[in-house]
N, C-alpha and C positions, 0 to 999 in steps of 0.2 A: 545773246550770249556775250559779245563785247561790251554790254553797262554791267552785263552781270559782273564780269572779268575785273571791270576796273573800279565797283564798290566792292568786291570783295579782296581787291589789291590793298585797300586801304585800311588793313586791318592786320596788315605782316607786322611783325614786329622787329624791331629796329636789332634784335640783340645780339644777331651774328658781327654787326658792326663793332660793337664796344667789344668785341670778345679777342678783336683782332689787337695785338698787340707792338702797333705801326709806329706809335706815339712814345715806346719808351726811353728811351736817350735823344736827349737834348744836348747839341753842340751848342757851345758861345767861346767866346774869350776875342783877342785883338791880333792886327797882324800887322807889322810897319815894314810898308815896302821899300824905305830908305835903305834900312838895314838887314832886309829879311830874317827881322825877330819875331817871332810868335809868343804867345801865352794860349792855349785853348784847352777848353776843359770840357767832361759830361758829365750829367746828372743823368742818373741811370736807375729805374724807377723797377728792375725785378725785384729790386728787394726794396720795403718801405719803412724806413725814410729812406729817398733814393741817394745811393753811393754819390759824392761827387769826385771825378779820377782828373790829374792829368791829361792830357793826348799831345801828342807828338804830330801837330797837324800845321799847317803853317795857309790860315783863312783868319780871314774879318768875318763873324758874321752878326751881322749888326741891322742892315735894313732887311733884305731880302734875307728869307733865313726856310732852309727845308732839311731837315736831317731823317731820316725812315730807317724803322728798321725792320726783322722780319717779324712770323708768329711767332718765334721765340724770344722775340725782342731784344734781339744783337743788332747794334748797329750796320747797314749795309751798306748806304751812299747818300751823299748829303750836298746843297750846293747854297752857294749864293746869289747864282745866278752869274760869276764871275768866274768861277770854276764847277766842275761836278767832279767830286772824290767816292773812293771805296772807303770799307772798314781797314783798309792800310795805310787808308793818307793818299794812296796814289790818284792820281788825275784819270778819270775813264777814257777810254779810246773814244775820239770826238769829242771830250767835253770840254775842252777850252772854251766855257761861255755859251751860254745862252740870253737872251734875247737882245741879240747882238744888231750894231748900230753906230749914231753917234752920242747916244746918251751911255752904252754900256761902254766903249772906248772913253769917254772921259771918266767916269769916276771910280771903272776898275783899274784905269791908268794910273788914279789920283788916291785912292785911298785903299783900291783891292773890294772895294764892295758894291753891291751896285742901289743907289739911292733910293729908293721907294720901298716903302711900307710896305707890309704883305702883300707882298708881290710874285709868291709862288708858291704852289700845292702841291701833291702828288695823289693822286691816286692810282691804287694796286689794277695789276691788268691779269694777266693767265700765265702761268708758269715762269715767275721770276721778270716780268715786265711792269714797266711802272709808266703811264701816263702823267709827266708835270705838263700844269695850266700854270700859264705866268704873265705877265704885265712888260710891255714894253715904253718905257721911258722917252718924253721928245723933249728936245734940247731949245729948240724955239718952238714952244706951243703956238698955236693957230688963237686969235681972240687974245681980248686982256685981260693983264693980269693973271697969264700963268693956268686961266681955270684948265686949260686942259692939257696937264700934265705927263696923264698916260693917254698912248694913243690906240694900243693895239693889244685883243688879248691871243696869247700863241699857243700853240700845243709842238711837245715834245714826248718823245718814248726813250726809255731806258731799258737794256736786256743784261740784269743780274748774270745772266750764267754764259752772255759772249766773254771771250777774249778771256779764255777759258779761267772765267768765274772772276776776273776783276772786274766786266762790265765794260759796257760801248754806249753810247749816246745814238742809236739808230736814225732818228731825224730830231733834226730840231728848226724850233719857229717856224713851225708850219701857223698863218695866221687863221685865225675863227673868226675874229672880228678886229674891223679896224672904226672905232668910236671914242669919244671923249668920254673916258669911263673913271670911276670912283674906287672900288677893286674888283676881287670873282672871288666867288665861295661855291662849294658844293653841300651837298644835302642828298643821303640816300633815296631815290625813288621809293613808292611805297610797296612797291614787287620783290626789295630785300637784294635787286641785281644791280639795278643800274643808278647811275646818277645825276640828279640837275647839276647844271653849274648856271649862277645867277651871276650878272653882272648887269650895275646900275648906271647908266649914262649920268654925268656929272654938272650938264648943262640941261637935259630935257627930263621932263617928268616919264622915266622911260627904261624899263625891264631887259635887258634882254637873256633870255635862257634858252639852251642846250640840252641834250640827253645822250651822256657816253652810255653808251650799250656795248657788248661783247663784239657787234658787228660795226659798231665806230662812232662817230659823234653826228648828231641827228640835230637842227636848227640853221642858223638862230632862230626863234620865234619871238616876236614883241609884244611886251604887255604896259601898255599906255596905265599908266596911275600914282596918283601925286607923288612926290621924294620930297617932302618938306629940306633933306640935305642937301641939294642941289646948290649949284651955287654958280656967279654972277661976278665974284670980284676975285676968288682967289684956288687953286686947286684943293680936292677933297685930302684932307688929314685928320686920319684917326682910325676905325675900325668895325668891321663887320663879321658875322656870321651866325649859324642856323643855330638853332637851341639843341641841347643833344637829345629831345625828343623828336626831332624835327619839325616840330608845330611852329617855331616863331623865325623869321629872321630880322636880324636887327643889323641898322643903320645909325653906324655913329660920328659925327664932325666933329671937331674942335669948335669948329666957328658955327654952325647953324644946327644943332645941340644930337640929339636920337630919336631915330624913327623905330618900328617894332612891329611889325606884319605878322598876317596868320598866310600860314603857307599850306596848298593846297600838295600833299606830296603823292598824290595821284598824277595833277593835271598841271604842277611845275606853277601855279597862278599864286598870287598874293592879293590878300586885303588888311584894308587898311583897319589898325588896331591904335595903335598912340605915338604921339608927337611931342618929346620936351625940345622946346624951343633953346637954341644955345646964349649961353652967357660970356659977353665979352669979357669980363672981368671977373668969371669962375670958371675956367676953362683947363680940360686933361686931354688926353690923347688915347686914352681907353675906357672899350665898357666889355662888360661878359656877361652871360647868364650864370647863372648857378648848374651847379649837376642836374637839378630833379628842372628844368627848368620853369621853375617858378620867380624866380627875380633876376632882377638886370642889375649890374652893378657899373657905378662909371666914376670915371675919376673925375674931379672938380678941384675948384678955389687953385688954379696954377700948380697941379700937381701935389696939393697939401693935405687933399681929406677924396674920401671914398663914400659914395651915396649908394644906398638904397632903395631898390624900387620894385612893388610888389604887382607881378601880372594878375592876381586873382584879386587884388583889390576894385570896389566899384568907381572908387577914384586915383589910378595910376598915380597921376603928380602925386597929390597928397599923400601916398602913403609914403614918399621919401623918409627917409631916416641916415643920418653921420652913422657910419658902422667904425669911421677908422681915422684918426685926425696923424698928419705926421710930427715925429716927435722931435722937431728939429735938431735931429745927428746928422754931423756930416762926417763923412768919408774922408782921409785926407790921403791924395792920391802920390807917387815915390817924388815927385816934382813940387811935392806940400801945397796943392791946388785944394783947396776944400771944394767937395763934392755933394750935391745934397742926395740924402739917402729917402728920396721924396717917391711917391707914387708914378710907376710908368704903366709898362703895357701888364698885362696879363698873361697869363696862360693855364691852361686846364691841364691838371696834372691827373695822369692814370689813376693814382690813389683815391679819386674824387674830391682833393683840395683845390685852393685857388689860389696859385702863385703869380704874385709880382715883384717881376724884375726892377729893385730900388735903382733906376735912371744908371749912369756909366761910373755904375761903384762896382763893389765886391761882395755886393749882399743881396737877397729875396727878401721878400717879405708872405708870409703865409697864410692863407684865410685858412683854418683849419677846417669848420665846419658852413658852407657856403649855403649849407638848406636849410638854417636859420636864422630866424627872423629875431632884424636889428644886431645888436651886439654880441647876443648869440654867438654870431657866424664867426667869432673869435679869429678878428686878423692879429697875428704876433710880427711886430716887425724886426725887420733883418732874424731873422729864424733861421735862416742859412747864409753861410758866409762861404764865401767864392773864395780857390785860390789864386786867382785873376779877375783884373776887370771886365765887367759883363759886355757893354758897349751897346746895353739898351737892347738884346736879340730878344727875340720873339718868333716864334714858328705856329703857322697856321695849321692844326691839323682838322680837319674834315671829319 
């Protein structure tokens, strides 16, 4: 009765997840701590094309970047790991900081943000609780050259409706694992309840995954198999995460290029699917799949042009294709700094487009149709125009 359970687990369908509306406001904008000046703004996606508003919020959120909001898709609490706020701006009871140390004392000290790439998630718990997974930052990594940057991943709980309804920070940095790790991504289980969380060691060929359930978090467990991204000389930079079907997860470096796994969302296991090897002298700092996930998208040539890459082709590499060249505009920033308005990270917008954040200017750029193939996929650059500078933010959502 338990093989029967877990082949006919694998057959739930994903669509209570997309239905949930976790994803719809996006915070960004800058915050200078000399002066405590702000600029920050949302994109706010109930209505499409998504509103872009002012806020009266005074956050960096630039590396680590989480903003959530409810099923109604109103903004509720958002952080950067430097602080954790409501939908009024105010600081939660306990949330001065999370994954606290001496790497988040120095550069929440120094700039109000806390340095590392996606480096924190949220997932929903039960009645207004929210479990963030997040990445802790070491100041003098262990080995050379930096490779191990993050050391530690933590778990924290948020309760929407303490401190009657502004929110509390219940615990925080409880550690899951303390490893030389690349980042963590989640990916629904295939029972529709629960979730992996995947995290890849950055020196060993080396898995490790979790399972949040209603009754807590279940793991580590290890699964030994190649990471062509690993690496040897310098920390992981760049980006990961599941396909929104949950069939693939992808592995992406700067320096030692994208990996692309079949993910088993019964049994949490991965195998091995494809390997582009990185290029030192074509190198971006993002890849994405598409919605219907059938292609991978990554940025190249030092942030200049956007590739595509077909998973149903019988030769991956080769079916590359330019979808997107940048049009050399630059930004000229109030200091008359030219800006270039070049390809950064990504992010999957609710609408099922694919936006990217043009690097620390004022502008997106938008692939309108992401499930076609080649030029098709119509990226329009700077398609939206910021009323402040972006500062490069990015939020991982699940």
């Amino acid at each position: 009765m338990k093989h029967l359970f877990l082949s006919l687990c694998c057959f739930l369908s994903l669509d209570s997840v997309f239905c949930q509306k976790h994803d719809y406001v996006w915070l960004s904008g800058t915050y200078n701590l000399a002066d405590d000046s702000a600029t920050n703004f949302i994109l706010d996606f109930k209505t499409f094309p998504p509103v872009v508003d002012k806020v009266d919020s005074k956050i960096l959120m630039a590396f680590a970047n989480c903003s959530i909001s409810d099923k109604g898709g109103d903004l509720i609490f958002y952080s950067n790991l430097c602080t954790v706020k409501n939908s009024e701006h105010e600081t939660l009871y306990n949330g001065e900081g999370l994954s606290l140390g001496p790497f988040h004392d120095l550069y929440c000290g120094i700039s109000g943000t806390y340095h590392l790439f996606q480096s924190v998630f949220s997932l929903p718990g039960t009645d207004q609780t929210y479990d963030l997974f997040h990445l802790r930052g070491l100041i003098d990594p262990p080995g050379p050259n930096l490779v191990c940057l993050t050391g530690a991943l933590l778990h924290s709980r948020i309760d929407m409706n303490a401190q009657q309804g502004k929110g509390e920070v219940l615990f925080k940095d409880s550690v899951l694992l303390e490893a030389c790790l690349q980042t963590a991504c989640a990916n629904r289980h295939a029972n529709g309840r629960d979730w992996w969380i995947l995290a890849a060691d950055n020196t060993e060929n080396r898995f490790y995954r979790f399972l949040s359930t209603p009754d807590g978090i279940e793991g580590p467990w290890i699964q030994d198999i190649d990471n062509p991204t690993t690496q040897d000389t310098f920390f992981y930079l760049g980006w990961s995460e599941f396909s929104p079907d949950g069939e693939y997860f992808l592995v992406y470096d700067v320096h030692s290029g994208a990996a692309v796994y079949s993910f088993d969302r019964c049994s949490g296991l991965l195998s091995s699917l494809w390997h582009l090897p990185g290029d030192p002298d074509s190198y971006g700092w993002s890849a994405a799949f598409s919605p219907d996930s059938r292609f991978v998208y990554i940025v190249k040539d030092q942030f200049a042009s956007i590739r595509q890459f077909d998973l149903h082709a019988a030769d991956i590499t080769a079916s590359q294709t330019t979808v997107a060249v940048w049009d050399s505009f630059y930004y000229y920033s109030p200091a008359g700094t030219p800006l270039p308005t070049s390809f950064e990270f990504f992010q999957h917008g609710p609408d099922g487009k694919l936006y990217n954040w043009a690097g620390d200017t004022k502008y997106m750029h938008v692939m309108n149709f992401p499930n076609r193939k080649g030029a098709q996929c119509d990226l329009v650059q700077r398609a939206i125009e910021l009323p402040y500078i972006a500062s490069g933010a990015n939020a991982y959502y699940p």
